[in-house]
C-alpha positions as CSV (number, residue, x, y, z in Angstrom):
1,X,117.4,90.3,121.5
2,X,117.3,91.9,118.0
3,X,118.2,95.7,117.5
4,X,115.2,97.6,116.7
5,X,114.5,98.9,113.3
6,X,115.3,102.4,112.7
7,X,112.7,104.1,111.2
8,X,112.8,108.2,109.9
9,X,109.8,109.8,108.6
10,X,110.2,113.2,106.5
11,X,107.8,115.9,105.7
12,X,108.1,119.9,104.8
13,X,108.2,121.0,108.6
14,X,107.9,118.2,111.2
15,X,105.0,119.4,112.6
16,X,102.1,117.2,111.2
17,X,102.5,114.5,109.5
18,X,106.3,113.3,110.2
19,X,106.0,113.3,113.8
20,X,102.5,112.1,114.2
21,X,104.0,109.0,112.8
22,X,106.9,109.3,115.3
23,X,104.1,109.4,117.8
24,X,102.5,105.7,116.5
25,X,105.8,104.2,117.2
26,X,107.2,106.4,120.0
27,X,106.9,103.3,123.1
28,X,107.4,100.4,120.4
29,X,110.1,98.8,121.8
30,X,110.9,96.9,118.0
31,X,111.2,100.3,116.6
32,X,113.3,103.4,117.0
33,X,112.1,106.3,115.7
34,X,113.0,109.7,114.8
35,X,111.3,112.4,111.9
36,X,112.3,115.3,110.5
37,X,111.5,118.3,107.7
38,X,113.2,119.1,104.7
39,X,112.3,122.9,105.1
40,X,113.9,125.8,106.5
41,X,112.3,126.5,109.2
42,X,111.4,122.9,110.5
43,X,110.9,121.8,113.9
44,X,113.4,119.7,113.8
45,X,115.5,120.0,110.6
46,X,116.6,116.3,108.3
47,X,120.4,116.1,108.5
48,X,122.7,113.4,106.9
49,X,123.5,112.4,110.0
50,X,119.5,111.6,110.6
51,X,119.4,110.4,107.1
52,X,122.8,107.8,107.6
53,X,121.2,106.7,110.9
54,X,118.0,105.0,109.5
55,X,117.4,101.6,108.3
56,X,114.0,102.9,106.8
57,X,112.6,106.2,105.2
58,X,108.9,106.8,105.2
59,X,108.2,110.3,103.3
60,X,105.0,111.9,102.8
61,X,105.1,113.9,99.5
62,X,107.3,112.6,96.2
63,X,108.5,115.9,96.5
64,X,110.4,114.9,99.6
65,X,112.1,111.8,98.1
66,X,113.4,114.2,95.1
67,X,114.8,116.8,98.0
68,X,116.5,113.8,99.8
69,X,118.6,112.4,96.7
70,X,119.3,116.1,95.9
71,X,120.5,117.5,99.1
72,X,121.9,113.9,100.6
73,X,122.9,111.7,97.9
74,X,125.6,110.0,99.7
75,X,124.0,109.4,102.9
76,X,121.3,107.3,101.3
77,X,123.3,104.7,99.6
78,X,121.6,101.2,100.7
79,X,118.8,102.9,101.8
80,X,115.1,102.5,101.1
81,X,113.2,105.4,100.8
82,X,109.2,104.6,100.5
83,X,106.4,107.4,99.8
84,X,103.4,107.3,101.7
85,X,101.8,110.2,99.3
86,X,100.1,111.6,102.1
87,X,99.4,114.8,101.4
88,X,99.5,118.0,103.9
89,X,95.8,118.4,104.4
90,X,95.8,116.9,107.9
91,X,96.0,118.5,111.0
92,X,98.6,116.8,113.3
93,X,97.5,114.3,115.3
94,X,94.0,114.0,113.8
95,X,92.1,110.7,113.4
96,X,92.0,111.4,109.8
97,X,95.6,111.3,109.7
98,X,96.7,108.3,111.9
99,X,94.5,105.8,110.4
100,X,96.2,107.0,107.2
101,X,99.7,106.2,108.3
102,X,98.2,102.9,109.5
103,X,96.9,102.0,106.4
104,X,100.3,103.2,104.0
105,X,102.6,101.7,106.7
106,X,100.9,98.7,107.2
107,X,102.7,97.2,104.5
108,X,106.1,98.1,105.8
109,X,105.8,97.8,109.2
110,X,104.0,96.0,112.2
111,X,102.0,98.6,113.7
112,X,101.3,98.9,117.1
113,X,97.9,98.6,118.5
């Protein structure tokens, strides 16, 4: 059987967006998944150990990928960092916002149903 995909998705404070998209994925079994925020103050706060454990990185904001090379440069080396631009307007778990993740991940990813 293969490994699952690791996938990490970052926002400001894991409270929307990021781990509504951990959500989508949580019972995938070809996917594990983890999120975190780049703020002080996040639920649950990005690390480089986080960072060095996944194979893909899903952030909502630009402003996120320009944290992430600043504050763990060397963690990311060989990693691919994709921007969802998905902006913080959403309350968590909303409609609105899932079938937004759907659509920016579908690209990447095979989506459960």
């Amino acid at each position: 059987m293969a490994q699952a995909k690791r996938l990490l998705f970052v926002c400001s404070l894991n409270q929307r967006r990021s781990i509504t998209a951990e959500w989508l994925f949580k019972d995938f079994e070809n996917y594990e998944v983890r999120s975190a925020g780049t703020e002080p103050g996040a639920r649950v706060a990005l690390t480089p150990d986080l960072v060095a454990w996944a194979d893909l990185i899903f952030v909502m904001e630009q402003r996120h990928i320009q944290r992430l090379r600043r504050y763990f440069k060397s963690a990311l080396t060989g990693k691919r960092l994709i921007c969802l631009q998905i902006p913080d307007r959403h309350g968590g778990m909303s409609l609105e916002l899932i079938k937004t993740l759907r659509e920016r991940l579908s690209p990447y990813v095979q989506l459960p149903k």
